[in-house]
Structures are given as structure tokens and as C-alpha cells.
C-alpha positions in Angstrom: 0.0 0.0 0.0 3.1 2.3 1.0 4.5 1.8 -2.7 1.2 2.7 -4.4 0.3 5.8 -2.1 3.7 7.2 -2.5 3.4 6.8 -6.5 0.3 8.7 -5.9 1.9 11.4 -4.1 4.7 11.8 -6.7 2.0 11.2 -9.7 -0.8 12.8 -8.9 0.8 16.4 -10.1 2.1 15.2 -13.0 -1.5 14.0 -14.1 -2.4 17.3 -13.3 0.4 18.9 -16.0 -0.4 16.2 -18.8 -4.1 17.2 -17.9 -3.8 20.8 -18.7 -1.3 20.1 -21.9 -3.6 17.6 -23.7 -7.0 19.0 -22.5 -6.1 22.2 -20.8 -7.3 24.6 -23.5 -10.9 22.3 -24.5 -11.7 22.1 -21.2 -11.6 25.8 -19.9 -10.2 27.7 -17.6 -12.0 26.9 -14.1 -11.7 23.2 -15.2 -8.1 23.6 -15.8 -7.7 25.0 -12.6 -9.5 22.8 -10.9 -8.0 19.8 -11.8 -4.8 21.4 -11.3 -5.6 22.5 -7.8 -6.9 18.7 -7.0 -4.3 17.1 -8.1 -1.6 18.6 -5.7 -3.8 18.5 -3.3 -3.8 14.4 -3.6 -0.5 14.9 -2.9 -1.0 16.3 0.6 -4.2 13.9 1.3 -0.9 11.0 0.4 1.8 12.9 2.5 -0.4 13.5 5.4 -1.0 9.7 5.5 2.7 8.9 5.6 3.8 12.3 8.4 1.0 10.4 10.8 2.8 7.0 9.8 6.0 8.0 10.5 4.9 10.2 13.8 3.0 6.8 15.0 6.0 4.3 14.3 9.3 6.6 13.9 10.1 4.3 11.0 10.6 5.5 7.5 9.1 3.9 4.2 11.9 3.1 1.8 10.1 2.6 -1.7 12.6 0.6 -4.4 11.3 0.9 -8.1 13.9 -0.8 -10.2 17.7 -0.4 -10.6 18.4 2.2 -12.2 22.5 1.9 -12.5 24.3 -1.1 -12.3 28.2 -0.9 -12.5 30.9 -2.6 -11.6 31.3 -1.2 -8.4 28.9 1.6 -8.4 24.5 0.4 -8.4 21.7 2.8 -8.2 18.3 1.7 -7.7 15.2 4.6 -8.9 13.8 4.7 -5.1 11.9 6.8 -2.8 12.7 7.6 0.8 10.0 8.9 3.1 11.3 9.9 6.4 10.9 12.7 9.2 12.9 15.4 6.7 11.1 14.3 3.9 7.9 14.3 4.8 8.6 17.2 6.7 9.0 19.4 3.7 6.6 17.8 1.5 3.7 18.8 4.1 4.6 22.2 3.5 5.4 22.1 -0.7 2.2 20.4 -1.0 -0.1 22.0 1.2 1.2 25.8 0.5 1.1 24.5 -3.3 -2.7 23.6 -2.6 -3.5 27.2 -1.7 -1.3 28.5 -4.1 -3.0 26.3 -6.9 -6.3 27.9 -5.3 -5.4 31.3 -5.4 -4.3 31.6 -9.4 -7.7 30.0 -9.7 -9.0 33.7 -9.6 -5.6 35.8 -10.1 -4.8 34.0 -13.7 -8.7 33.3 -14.7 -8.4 36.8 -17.2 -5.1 35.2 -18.7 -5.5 33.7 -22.5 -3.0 30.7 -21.2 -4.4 29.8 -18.1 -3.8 26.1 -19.2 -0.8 26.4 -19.4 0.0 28.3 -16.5 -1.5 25.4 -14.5 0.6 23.1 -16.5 4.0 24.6 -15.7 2.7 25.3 -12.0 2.1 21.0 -11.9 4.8 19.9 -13.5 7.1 22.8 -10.7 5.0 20.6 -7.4 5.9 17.5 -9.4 9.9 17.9 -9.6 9.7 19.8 -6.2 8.3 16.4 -5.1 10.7 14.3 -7.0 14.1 16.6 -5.3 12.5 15.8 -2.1 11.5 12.0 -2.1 14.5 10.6 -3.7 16.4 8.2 -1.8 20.0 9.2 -3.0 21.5 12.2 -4.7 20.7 11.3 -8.5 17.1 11.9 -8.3 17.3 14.9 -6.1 19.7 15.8 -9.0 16.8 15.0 -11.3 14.0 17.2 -9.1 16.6 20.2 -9.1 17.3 20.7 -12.3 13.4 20.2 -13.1 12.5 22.9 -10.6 15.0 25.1 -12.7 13.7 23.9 -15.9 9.7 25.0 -14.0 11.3 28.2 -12.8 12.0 29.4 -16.3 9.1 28.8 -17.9 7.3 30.5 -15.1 9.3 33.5 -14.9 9.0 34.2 -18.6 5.6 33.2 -18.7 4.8 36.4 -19.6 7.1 35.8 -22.8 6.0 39.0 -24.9 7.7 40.8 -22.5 11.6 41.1 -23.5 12.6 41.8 -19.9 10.9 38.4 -18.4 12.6 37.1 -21.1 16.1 38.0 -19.8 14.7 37.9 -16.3 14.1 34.1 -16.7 17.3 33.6 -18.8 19.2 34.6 -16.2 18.2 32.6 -13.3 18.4 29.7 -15.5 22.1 30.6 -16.7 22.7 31.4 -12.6 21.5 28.2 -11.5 23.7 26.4 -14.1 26.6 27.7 -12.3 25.4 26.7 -9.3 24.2 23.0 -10.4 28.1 22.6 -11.9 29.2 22.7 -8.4 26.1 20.3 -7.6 27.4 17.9 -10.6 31.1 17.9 -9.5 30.1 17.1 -5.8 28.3 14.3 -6.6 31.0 12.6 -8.8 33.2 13.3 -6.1 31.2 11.8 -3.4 30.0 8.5 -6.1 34.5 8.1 -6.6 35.2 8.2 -3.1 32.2 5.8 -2.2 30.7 4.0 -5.0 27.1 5.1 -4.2 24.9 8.6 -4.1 22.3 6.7 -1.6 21.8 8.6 1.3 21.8 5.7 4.1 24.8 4.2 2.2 26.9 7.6 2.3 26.1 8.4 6.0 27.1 4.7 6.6 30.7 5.0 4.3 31.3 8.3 6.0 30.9 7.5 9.5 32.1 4.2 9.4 35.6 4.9 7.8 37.3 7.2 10.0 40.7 7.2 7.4 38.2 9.2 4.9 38.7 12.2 7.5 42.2 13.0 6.0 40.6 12.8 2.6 40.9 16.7 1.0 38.1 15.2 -1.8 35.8 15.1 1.5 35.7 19.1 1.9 35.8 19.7 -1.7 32.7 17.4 -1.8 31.2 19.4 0.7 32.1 23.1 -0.8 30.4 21.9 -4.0 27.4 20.8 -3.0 27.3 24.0 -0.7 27.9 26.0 -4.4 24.6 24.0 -5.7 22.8 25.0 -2.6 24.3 29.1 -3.2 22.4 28.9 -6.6 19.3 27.6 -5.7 18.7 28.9 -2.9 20.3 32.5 -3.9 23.0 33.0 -1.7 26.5 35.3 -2.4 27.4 35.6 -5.1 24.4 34.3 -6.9 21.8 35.5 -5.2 20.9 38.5 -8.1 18.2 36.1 -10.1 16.3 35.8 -7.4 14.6 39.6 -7.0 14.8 39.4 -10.8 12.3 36.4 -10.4 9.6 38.9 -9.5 8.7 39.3 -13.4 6.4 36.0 -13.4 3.1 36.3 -12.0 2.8 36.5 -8.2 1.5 33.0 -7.3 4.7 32.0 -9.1 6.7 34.1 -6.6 4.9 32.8 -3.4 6.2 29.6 -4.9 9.2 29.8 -5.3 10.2 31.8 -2.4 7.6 30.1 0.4 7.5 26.3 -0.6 9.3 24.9 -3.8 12.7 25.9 -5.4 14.5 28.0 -3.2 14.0 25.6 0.2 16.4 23.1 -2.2 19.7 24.3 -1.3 18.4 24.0 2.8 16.8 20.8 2.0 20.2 19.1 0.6 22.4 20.5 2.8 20.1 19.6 6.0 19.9 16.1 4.3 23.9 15.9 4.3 23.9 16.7 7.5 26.8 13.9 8.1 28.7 15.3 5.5 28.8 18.8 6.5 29.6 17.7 10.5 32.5 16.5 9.6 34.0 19.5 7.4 34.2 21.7 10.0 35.8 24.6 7.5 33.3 24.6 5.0 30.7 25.1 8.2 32.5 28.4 8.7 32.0 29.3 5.0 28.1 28.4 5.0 27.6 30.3 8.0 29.5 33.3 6.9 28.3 33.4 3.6 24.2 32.9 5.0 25.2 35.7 7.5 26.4 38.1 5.0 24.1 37.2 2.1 21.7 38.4 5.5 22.8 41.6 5.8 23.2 42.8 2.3 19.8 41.6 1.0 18.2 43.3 4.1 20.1 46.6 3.2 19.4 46.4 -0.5 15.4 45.6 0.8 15.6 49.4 2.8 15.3 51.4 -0.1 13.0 49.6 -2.6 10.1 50.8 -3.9 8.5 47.6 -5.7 6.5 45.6 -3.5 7.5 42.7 -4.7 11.4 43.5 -4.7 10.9 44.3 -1.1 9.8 41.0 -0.7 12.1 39.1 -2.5 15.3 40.4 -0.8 13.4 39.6 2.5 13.7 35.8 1.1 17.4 36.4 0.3 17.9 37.7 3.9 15.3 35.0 5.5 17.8 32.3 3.0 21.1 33.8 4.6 19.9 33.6 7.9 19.1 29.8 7.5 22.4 29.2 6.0 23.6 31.0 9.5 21.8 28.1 11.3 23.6 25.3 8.8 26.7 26.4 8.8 26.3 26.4 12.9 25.4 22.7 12.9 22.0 23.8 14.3 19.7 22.0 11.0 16.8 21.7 13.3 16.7 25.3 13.5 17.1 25.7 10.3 14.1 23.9 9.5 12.0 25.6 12.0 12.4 28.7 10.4 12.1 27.0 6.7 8.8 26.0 7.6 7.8 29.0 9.6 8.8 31.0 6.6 6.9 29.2 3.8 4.0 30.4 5.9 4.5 34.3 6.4 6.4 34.6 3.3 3.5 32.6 0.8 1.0 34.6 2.6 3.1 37.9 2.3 3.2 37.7 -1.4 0.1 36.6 -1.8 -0.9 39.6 0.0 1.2 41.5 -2.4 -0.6 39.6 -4.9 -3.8 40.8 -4.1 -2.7 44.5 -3.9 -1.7 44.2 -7.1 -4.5 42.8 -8.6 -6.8 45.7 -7.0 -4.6 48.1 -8.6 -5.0 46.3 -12.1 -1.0 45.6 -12.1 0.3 48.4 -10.2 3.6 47.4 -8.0 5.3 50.5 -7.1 3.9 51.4 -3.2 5.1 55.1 -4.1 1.4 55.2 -6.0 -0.4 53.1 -3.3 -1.9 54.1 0.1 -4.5 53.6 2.0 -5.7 50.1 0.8 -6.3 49.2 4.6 -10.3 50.4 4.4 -10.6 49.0 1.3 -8.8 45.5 1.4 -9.1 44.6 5.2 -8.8 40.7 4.7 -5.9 41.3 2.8 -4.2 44.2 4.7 -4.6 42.1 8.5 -3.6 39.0 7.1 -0.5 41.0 5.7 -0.1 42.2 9.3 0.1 39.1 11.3 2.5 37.6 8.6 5.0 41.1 8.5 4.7 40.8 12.4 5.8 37.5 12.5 8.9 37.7 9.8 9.9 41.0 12.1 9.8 38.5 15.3 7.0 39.8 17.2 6.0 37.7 20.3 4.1 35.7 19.8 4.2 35.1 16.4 5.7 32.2 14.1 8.8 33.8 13.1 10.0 35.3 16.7 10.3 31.6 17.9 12.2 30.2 14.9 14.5 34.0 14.3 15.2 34.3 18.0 16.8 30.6 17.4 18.7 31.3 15.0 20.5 34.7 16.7 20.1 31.8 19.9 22.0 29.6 18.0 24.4 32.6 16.9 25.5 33.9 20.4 26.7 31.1 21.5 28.5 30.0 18.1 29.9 33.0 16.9 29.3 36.8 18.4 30.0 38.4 15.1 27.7 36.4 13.4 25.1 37.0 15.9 25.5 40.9 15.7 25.2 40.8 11.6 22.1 38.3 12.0 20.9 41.1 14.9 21.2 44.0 12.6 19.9 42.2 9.1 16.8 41.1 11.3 16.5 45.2 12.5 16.4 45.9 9.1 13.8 43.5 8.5 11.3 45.0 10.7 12.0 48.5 9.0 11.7 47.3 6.1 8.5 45.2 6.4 7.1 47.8 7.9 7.8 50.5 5.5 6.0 48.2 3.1 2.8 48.2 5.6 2.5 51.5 6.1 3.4 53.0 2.4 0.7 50.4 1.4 -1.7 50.5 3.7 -1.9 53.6 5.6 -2.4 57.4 4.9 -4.0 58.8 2.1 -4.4 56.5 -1.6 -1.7 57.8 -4.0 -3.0 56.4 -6.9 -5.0 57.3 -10.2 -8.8 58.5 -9.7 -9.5 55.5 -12.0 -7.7 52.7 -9.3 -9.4 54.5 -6.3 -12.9 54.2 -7.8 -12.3 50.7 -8.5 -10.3 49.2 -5.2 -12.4 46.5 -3.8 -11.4 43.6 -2.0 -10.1 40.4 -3.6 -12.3 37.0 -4.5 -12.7 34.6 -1.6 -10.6 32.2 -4.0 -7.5 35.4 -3.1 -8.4 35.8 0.6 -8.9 32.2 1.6 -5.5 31.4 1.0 -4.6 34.3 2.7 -6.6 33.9 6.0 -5.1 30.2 6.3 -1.7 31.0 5.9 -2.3 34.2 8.2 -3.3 31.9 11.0 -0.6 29.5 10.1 1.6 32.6 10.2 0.1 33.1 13.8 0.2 29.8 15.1 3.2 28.1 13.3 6.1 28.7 16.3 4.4 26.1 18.3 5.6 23.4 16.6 8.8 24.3 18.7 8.7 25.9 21.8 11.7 26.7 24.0 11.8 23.6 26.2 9.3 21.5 24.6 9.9 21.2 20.8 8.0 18.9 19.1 9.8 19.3 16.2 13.3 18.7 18.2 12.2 15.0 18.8 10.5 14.4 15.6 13.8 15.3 14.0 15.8 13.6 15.9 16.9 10.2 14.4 18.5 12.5 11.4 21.3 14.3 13.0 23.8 12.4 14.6 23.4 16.1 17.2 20.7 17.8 18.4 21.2 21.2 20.0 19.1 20.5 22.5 20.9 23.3 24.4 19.2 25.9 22.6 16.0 25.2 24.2 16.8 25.1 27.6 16.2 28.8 28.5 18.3 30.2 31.1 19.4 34.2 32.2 21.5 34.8 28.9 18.7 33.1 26.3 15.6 35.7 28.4 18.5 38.3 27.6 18.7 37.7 24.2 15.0 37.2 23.6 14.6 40.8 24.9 17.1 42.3 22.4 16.1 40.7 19.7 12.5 41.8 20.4 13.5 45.5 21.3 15.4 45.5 17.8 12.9 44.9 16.3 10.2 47.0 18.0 12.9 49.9 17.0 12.9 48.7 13.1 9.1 48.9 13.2 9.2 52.6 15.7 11.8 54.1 13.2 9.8 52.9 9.8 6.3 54.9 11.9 8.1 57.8 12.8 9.5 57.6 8.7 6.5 57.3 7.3 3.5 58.3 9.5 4.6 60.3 12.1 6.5 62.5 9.4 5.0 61.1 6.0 8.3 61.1 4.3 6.6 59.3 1.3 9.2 58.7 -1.0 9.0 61.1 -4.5 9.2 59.8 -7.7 11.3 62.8 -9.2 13.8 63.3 -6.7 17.1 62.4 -7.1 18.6 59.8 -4.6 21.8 60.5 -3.6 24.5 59.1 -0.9 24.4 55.5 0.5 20.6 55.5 -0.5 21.4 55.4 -4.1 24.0 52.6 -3.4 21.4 50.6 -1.9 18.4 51.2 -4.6 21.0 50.5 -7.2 21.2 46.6 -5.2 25.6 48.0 -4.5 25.8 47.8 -8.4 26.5 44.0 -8.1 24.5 43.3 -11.3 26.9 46.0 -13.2 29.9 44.6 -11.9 28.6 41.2 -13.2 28.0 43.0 -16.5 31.3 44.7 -16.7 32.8 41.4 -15.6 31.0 38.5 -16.7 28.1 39.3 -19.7 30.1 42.0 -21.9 33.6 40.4 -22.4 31.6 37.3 -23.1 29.4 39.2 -25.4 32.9 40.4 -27.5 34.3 37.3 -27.0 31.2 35.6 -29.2 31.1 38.4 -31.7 34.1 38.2 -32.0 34.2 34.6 -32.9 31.1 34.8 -34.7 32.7 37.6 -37.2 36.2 36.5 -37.0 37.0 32.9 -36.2 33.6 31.2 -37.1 34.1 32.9 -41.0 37.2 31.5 -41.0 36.1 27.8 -40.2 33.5 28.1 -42.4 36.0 29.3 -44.9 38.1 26.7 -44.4 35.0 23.9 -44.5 33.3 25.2 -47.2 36.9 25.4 -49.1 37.4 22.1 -48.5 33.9 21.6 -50.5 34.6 23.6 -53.2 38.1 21.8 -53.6 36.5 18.3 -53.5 33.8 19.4 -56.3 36.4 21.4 -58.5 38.3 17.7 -58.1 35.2 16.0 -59.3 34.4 18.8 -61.8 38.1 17.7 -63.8 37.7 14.2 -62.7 34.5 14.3 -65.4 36.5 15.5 -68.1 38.6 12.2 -68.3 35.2 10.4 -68.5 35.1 11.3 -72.4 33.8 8.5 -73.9 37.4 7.7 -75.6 38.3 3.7 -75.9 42.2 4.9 -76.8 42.2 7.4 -73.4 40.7 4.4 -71.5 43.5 1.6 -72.8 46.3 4.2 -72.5 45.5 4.7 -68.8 44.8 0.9 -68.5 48.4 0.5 -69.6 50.2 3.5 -67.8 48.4 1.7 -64.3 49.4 -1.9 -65.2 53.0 -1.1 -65.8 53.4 1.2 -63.2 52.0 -1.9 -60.7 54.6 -4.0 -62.5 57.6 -1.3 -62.1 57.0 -0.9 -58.2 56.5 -4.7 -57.7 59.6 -5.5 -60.0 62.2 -2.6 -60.0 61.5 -0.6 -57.0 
């Protein structure tokens, strides 16, 4: 029954994509909705079956298809694993996907390619599915590069658009980079043990304590940590990800809440026995997360898109979880992974709903006072910004304060970075609110006789994933974490320590709230108390332009990376690819003006014919005779 339920779980989305392809269009567009909504939520029906197995027995379902590989030394078999982790995460890409699914129900119904939409949005659950289930490296391998395939099509789904052309392009190009430092750990790890299975590499590794001394074993390590930089946007490839914002918004509250870029924490949380025991590249993860932290947060002060403002939140909530890896805290990681999914899919969702209101409008210079208006949307937007700025006692101030927990007693510089990116936070999240939400509608006459609250199918979603928002942190409380002990036959550690709240944690609680009540008490004083509402025609000047211009990263990857390479190609295309061709279609000519003479001894002339017949025959006998 296991077998069959799981195929049902990994199926049922891809049904739903060969649905929409084949019968998508015929069908219409609330049937192809429908249909794609129901079959991902199948998936979640399947996966909660298999969380209350696992929570009941604490043993996971190994499913074994076929071999897939057979070698001399080196055999693969196509099989799932369905453990705590596993399960863990689907819960969340299936569920969130549900509501997701549910909300583009109304927010793409006006779109001519609804179908298709639903399609690419199936076949994204679908490889998300696949990265997560597989019981060794090669299929997650398979899921990740289909989740970059779905994040292309999805970001340029709005293809007449030239810039969501290039926006796609370029987090698919970024993610190649990344997935070549995927590709190289995994041969490394499949030479040094003859298997990518999970339970077989945690056995080889633990087991063989002369594979410490190994170099290869770090090198692994720093190239899967590469994969997990692109996928999960991290320094230095972390600039696709804001681009990302060109596909339509339930596209974004996928891919930064539930699906593509919880990959990177997913495979390093899964090589947890890996990443123990290369201590070095621990330091890099966390420094990296801690920094990618801080300079998303900073880049998030100053922008004016609402939906750039959230995705360099992501980046920043990303870093912050790479803090917790590279700390060797995983659980905690995953406590704010999933704690995240909720405030961050209903965040964008919110954003979502804004936007439609304004028929497309982004830039929250031109918005205002939405909060009469759009109250579903506007309070379940509050709970979830309350909770990503780590109010008590919402979701995120349980699973940040862990983190910066976690931080203290790792590393005090990384704690004060993680302090002052999640500061920024608040101001930033809060800027959003109030330039949104309060004061006095900035729009068009048009947009302000027209604002109306979204569908139910917009503000269900939202209300759910408000309360989820809301509720989420109790999944781990400080001295009695469920999620702790449901975790714990991964990690070969727990940080238990982290929980047990003494003087120094109370102390650190308090700081991290007071930081962030004086993000949010800087962002009022900003922007209502003074209504310093940012202008359109002014100039920006000073360490503000720095920051709207993201520190010119992009230009410096321009400058660096995309022009020379641009010369480079023309100048092959104009230089050496006309002299190859030259050269090949030379050869051409050559062999037809060869054939063009060789038809002029075929005259029709018997004495030509025997006087060549001769020359041949007593050449033959010359070399054979004389030579």
C-alpha cells in the first residue's frame, strides 16, 4: 500500500500537468484549474497519510522501483525515501502548493494561457516532489534541475515581455553555475564511495574514519554548498532571485515560500553527516548565510517595488538559514524554513492581491491607504510582517530568536550581523505596511474608484496562511519542541541546548525583540509620524542610491562576466567562425572542383581508357619489379 500511495503522491501532479497540456485549453479555464488544484492536493491527502505513519511508528518507508544503474562497483536503484525530513518538507510544498494552486484559480482566470500556467505550475510541485523523495543524490539531482527547468518557464511566462525574457534567462544561466558545483560534488562523493544513496553515504562516512584526511571530503562538501548558493540565492548568486519577481505573483509565493529555493536548505540539512565532519566549509556556510543576511536586508531598505521588497526579504530569511547550517543547528534551520513558507507565501500573496486591486500596479510610491478598502488582505499582511519582524508571539519570533540563539553562542559576530539584518527587517516590512496600507491612496482617480477587496478564492489562502503565520512557532517551543524530537533520528546532534532557557537566552530574547520593536518605531516615525513618502522625481543621492542600485552588483557582473563574453562571441562569430566556415566550405569547393576535372577524363574515348589501362598496369609492375 506504502509503494502505491507514494506513487500517488509523486503522480498525482504530473497527471495534473499532462491534464492541462492535452486538454487544458478544451476544457476551460475553471476546469483547468480545478483539476490542477486537486491534483496537488492528492499529494497532501498521500503525505499526510505517511507524516501520521511515520509520527506513530518513527520508521521511514523506503520505496525501491527498479535499478536504475548497475556498474561494476557503483549500483543505483530509482527509489523513494520517506522519512521525518522528507515528509517534513513535503507537508509544506504540497499544502502551501494547494493554496497556491487555489489562489491563481482567480488571479490568472483573465489570462488567454491559463492552461498552461496550471501546467507549468504541476509539473514545478511535481519535480519539487521528486528533489525531495529521492532516496539518493541522483534523483534529487533529477528534481533540481526540473524545478530550474519550471522556474524558467514560469518567470517568462509572460514571454511577450523582453525583460521576463532575460529575467528568466538569467536565473536559469545562474542556477547552471550553481548545479556545476552540484554535478562535480556528486561525482566526487560517487569516486570516493561507489554510491549517491543517502543511508549508504552516511554509513561510508561514519564508518571509515581514514576518509577524514581525505581533502576530496571538503571539496565534496564546498560543491554541494555551491549547488545550494544557486538555488537557494545566496552570495554571489543571489541577483536572479529579485529578478524572479517578473512571473506572475503565485509564481513568486512559490518559489520563495514552498518549492525551489527551500532546495539548497533541503540538501544540505539532508547531508547533515557530511557537513559535521568539514568543519571549515561550516564556517563558509555560515558566513556566507550571514552576510548574504545583511546585504539583502540593506538592498530591501530602499525599494520601492512591492514585490522587490519581498524578494530580498527571502534572500535575507535564505542567509539567515544558511547562519543556522553552517552552525550545525539543522533543526533550526528547518524551523524557520517552515515558519517561513507560511508568512512569506501569505506575504506575497498579499502582495498579490494588492496588485490585482490596482489592475497591475507594483510600485507602493502610487499606493496608500488600501487598509479600508482590502481589510482581509491588509490584516492577514499584518500578522504575517509581524511575524517575519519577530514579534511575540508570532511564528517567526520563535524560529529567528533561534537562530541569533544559536548565533550567540556559536559565533558573536555572526550574531550581531544576524541582529542587525533582522533590525532591518522590521524596518523594512514595515515601510512596506504603512506606504501600502496607511495614509491617504496615492493612486490614479481611476484605481481609487475601482479598489475592492479580492475573491474569496485570493483571501482564503490568505486567511489560512495568516493563522498558520500566527500559530506556526508552536511546533517548537523553547523547552518543549516537538519538532526537536521528531527530527531527531536524522542528526547524529541535536542542540538541545538551545531550548533550555536560562538568564543569557531571556536576555537575548529581549534584544532581539526591542530590535525589532525599533525597526518597526523608526519605519512609523519615517512614514506616518512624518510622512516622508518617497518622490518619484527626486534624485537619490548618498548610501541611498547605493542601496536602490542593489551596490551595483549586477553592473559589476555586466562589466565582468556578460560583456567580455558578449565580445568574445562576436568576436568569434565575425572573425574565427568565418574562418572555419572558410576553411570547411573550401574544402567543399576543392572536392567538387576535383570532381568537376575528374568528369572531363570520363570522355567517352576507348584509346584514353586503354592508355591509362596500360600506364596503371606497368606502373604496378615497375613498383613490384624494379622498385
Amino acid at each position: 500500500m506504502e509503494k502505491n500511495l507514494a506513487l500517488v503522491l509523486l503522480l498525482a501532479p504530473l497527471c495534473g500537468f499532462l491534464f492541462n497540456v492535452f486538454l487544458g485549453k478544451k476544457a476551460g479555464k475553471s476546469i483547468s484549474g480545478i483539476i490542477g488544484t486537486l491534483s496537488v492536493l492528492i499529494s497532501f491527502f498521500a503525505t499526510t497519510y505517511f507524516f501520521a505513519l511515520i509520527q506513530s511508528n518513527g520508521q521511514p518507508v523506503q520505496v525501491n522501483l527498479f535499478q536504475w544503474i548497475s556498474l561494476e562497483k557503483f549500483n543505483i536503484d530509482f527509489s523513494f525515501l520517506l522519512d521525518q525530513l522528507s515528509v517534513l518538507w513535503l507537508l509544506f510544498v504540497t499544502g502551501i502548493g494547494t493554496l497556491i494552486h487555489m489562489y491563481s484559480i482567480s488571479y490568472m482566470h483573465d489570462d488567454e494561457n491559463m492552461h498552461k500556467f496550471f501546467a507549468y505550475l504541476n509539473l514545478f510541485v511535481f519535480f519539487m516532489i521528486t528533489l525531495v523523495m529521492g532516496s539518493n543524490l541522483l534523483i534529487l539531482f533529477i528534481g533540481w534541475e526540473g524545478v530550474g527547468l519550471c522556474s524558467y518557464l514560469l518567470i517568462g511566462f509572460w514571454y511577450k515581455n523582453q525583460e521576463y525574457n532575460d529575467a528568466a534567462k538569467k536565473a536559469f544561466i545562474m542556477n547552471r553555475i550553481g548545479d556545476l558545483g552540484l554535478l562535480i560534488g556528486l561525482f566526487i562523493l560517487g569516486y570516493l564511495f561507489n554510491t549517491l544513496d543517502y543511508t549508504a553515504l552516511k554509513t561510508g562516512i561514519l564508518s571509515n574514519s581514514a576518509i577524514l584526511s581525505n581533502p576530496l571530503l571538503s571539496v565534496a562538501a564546498l560543491c554541494l554548498f555551491i549547488g545550494a548558493c544557486g538555488k537557494s540565492a545566496q552570495i554571489p548568486l543571489y541577483t536572479w532571485l529579485p529578478d524572479a519577481m517578473a512571473g506572475p505573483t503565485p509564481v513568486s509565493a512559490l518559489i520563495h515560500a514552498a518549492t525551489m529555493v527551500t532546495a539548497g536548505i533541503f540538501m544540505v540539512t539532508r547531508m547533515n553527516f557530511l557537513f559535521d565532519l568539514t568543519p571549515y566549509i561550516q564556517d563558509i556556510i555560515a558566513v556566507v548565510g550571514a552576510v548574504t543576511a545583511l546585504v539583502a536586508a540593506s538592498i530591501g531598505l530602499v525599494q520601492n517595488d512591492i514585490k522587490k521588497v519581498l524578494a530580498y526579504s527571502t534572500v535575507s530569511q535564505l542567509g539567515l538559514m544558511f547562519l543556522a547550517l553552517g552552525l550545525g543547528a539543522y533543526e533550526v534551520a528547518v524551523f524557520h524554513v517552515i515558519t517561513h513558507a507560511f508568512f512569506k507565501a501569505c506575504l506575497f500573496l498579499g502582495s498579490g492581491s494588492v496588485i490585482h486591486a490596482l489592475h497591475g500596479e507594483q510600485d507602493m510610491r502610487r499606493m496608500g491607504g488600501l487598509k479600508k478598502a482590502m481589510p482581509i488582505t491588509f490584516w492577514t499582511m499584518m500578522i504575517s510582517t509581524l511575524a517575519i519582524a519577530g514579534i511575540f508571539p508570532f511564528a517567526g519570533f520563535w524560529s529567528k530568536d533561534e537562530i541569533l540563539m544559536t548565533a550567540f553562542h556559536g559565533n558573536i559576530v555572526l550574531w550581531v550581523i544576524g541582529s542587525i539584518a533582522s533590525i532591518m527587517t522590521a524596518f523594512y516590512m514595515f515601510r512596506l505596511m504603512y506606504l501600502t496600507f496607511f495614509k491617504e491612496f496615492r493612486g490614479t482617480e481611476e484605481q481609487k474608484h475601482h479598489l475592492h477587496e479580492s475573491p474569496s478564492l485570493i483571501t482564503i489562502p490568505l486567511i489560512i496562511l495568516a493563522f498558520l503565520a500566527a500559530i506556526g512557532g508552536l511546533i517548537s517551543l523553547p523547552g518543549n519542541s516537538w519538532l526537536n524530537h521528531y527530527l531527531e533520528p536524522l542528526f547524529s546532534k541535536v542542540s538541545h541546548e538551545a531550548h533550555h532557557l536560562g538568564t543569557t537566552e531571556y536576555m537575548l530574547m529581549a534584544i532581539a525583540t526591542a530590535g525589532a520593536l525599533l525597526g518597526i518605531g523608526m519605519a512609523y516615525s519615517k512614514y506616518i509620524k512624518q510622512n516622508q513618502i518617497p518622490d518619484e522625481d527626486s534624485e537619490i543621492k548618498g548610501i541611498a542610491k547605493v542601496l536602490y542600485n542593489k551596490y551595483y552588483v549586477d553592473e559589476a557582473y555586466d562589466a565582468v562576466f556578460v560583456n567580455p563574453l558578449y565580445k568574445v562571441s562576436h568576436f568569434c562569430r565575425k572573425y574565427v567562425e568565418e574562418a572555419v566556415s572558410g576553411f570547411i566550405f573550401g574544402l567543399g569547393k576543392l572536392a567538387n572542383e576535383i570532381g568537376n576535372q575528374g568528369k572531363l577524363i570520363q570522355n567517352g574515348s576507348i584509346g584514353l581508357y586503354l592508355f591509362a589501362f596500360v600506364i596503371g598496369v606497368s606502373s604496378i609492375l615497375i613498383y613490384l619489379f624494379l622498385v
